[in-house]
N, C-alpha and C positions, 0 to 999 in steps of 0.2 A: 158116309154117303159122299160121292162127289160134291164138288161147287165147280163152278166157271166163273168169270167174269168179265160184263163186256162193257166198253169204256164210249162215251160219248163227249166229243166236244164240242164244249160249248162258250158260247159269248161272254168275255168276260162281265163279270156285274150284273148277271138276269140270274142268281141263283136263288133269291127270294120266287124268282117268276116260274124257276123248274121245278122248286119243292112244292109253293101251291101244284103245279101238274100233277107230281106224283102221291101227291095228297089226297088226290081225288080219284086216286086209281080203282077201279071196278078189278076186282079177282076173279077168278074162271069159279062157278061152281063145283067143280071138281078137280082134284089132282091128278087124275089119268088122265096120261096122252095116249090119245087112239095111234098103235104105230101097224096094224093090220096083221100083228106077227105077235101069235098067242103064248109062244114061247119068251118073251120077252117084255117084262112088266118097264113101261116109259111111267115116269109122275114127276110130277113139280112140289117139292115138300116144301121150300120157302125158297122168297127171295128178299130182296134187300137191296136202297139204292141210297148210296155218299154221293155229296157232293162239298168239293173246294175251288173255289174260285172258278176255272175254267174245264174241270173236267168232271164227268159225271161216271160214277160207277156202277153197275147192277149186278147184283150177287144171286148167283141162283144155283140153290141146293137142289140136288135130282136125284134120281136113280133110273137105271137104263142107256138109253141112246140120245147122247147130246143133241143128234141132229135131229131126231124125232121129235125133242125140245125145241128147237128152233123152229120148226115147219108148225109145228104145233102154236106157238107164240104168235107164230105170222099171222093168221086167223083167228086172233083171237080180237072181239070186238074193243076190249078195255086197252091192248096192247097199239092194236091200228089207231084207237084215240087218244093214247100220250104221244103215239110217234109223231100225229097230224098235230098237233098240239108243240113239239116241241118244235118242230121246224123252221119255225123263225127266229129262235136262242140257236140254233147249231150252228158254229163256228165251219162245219166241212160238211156239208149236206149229207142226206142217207138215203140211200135209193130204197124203199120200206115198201113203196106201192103193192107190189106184186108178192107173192110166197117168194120167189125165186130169188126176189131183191132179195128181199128181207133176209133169206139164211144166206144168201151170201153176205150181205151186211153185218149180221152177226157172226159170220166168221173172220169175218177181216178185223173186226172188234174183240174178238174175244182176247182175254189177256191170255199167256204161255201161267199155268198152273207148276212155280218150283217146288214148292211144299206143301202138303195140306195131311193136319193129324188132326184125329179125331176120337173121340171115345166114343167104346159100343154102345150101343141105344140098348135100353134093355125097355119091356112093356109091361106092364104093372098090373097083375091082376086079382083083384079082391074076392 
């Protein structure tokens, strides 16, 4: 499955203050992202966030259309309350407000993917 990853900076010295944030994160009930195109299954299978000193990272496993992810994330309630949440630790603002910010925000964030290997998932049935 792919990953992305999108990077946030942030104020040196608040990283005790962002991992309580993300500690308290609220997950979507569901891993489907609605993308209105039935030929194309969008989902969030995991994600993941490091942090070192000043920068912060989000790891996020998918399948489908990245942007679909993003647009999807934008509206998502738990997501809109780490962003509002984080906004006073980020060292370069993020314009999140809107859907439109926000996937433009994570694209300008996302990191360039040089390598990524994986082994097949197999599903286990008794």
């Amino acid at each position: 499955m792919p990953l992305a990853a999108i990077t946030y900076d942030i104020k040196p010295g608040h990283e005790d203050d962002v991992a309580e944030i993300f500690g308290g994160f609220r997950r979507v009930g569901s891993a489907a992202v609605p993308t209105g195109d039935a030929e194309v299954a969008t989902r969030i299978l995991a994600t993941g966030v490091f942090i070192r000193d000043d920068l912060l990272v989000r790891f996020i496993e998918y399948e489908g259309d990245l942007d679909a992810v993003a647009r999807h994330m934008a509206t998502q309630p738990g997501v809109r309350e780490v962003e509002r949440k984080l906004a006073p630790y980020l060292s370069k603002p993020r314009d999140t407000g809107t859907v439109e910010g926000f996937v433009a925000t994570f694209r300008r964030s996302l990191l360039r993917c040089v390598s990524q290997i994986s082994v097949p998932r197999v599903s286990h049935v008794d």
